[in-house]
N, C-alpha and C positions, 0 to 999 in steps of 0.2 A: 581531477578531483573525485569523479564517481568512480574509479578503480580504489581508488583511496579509502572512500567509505565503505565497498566493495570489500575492502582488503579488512576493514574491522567488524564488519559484519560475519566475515567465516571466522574471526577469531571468538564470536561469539557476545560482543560489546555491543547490544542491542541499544541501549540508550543513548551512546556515542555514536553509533552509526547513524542514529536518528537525528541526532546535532547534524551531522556530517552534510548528509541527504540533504537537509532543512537549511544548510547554507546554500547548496547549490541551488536547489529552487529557485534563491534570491536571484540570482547571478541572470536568468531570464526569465521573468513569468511566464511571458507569452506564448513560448514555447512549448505545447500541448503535446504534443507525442514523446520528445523526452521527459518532460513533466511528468507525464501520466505514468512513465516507470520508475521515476524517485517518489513518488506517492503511493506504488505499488512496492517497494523495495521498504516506503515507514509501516505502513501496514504490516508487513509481516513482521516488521521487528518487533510491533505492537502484539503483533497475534503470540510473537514469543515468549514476548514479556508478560504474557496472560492475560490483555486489555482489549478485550475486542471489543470493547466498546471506543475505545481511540483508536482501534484498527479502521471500524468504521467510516467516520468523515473524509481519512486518506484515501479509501477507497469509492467514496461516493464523488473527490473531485476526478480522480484518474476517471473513472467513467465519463466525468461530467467532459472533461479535457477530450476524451476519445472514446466514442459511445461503442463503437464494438472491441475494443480492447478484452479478448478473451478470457486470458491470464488474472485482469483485476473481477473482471465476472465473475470467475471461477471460485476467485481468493473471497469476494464477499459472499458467494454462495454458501460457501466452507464457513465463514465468518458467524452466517446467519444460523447454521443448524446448530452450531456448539451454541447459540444466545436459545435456540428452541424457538428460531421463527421460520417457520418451516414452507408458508406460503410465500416468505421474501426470495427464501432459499430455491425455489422450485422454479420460482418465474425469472431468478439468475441463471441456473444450470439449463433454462429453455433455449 
């Protein structure tokens, strides 16, 4: 399933990727470190879609899921300077 959504995300179908993602989630909550990279994978569809502000919470559970998760750090550090919060930004990229 995640190659699938995978597969419509490089076609560029950011809001169906995000459907996509958001089933599998379903499929096992509990599971934190895959989790944490389909919350990482909506967030950017988000960030494409222009909405960093819904990029947001996808990327505050991936963290919350897996606190050193680099990648989702990286991505809400990047998140935070396009919104102009730049002390969130700072203590993400630390």
């Amino acid at each position: 399933m995640k190659e699938g959504a995978a597969a419509i995300f490089k076609e560029a179908k950011y809001e169906e990727a995000i459907t996509k993602f958001e089933e599998i989630l379903e499929l096992d909550p509990i599971n934190g470190a895959f989790n944490s990279t389909l919350l990482l994978n909506i967030a950017i569809c988000q960030v494409k879609l222009g909405s960093n502000e819904k990029a947001l919470p996808a990327l505050n559970k991936a963290i919350k899921m897996n606190k050193k998760y680099a990648k989702a750090l990286v991505k809400r550090g990047e998140v935070y300077m396009a919104m102009g919060e730049y002390n969130d930004a700072i203590r993400d990229f630390s």
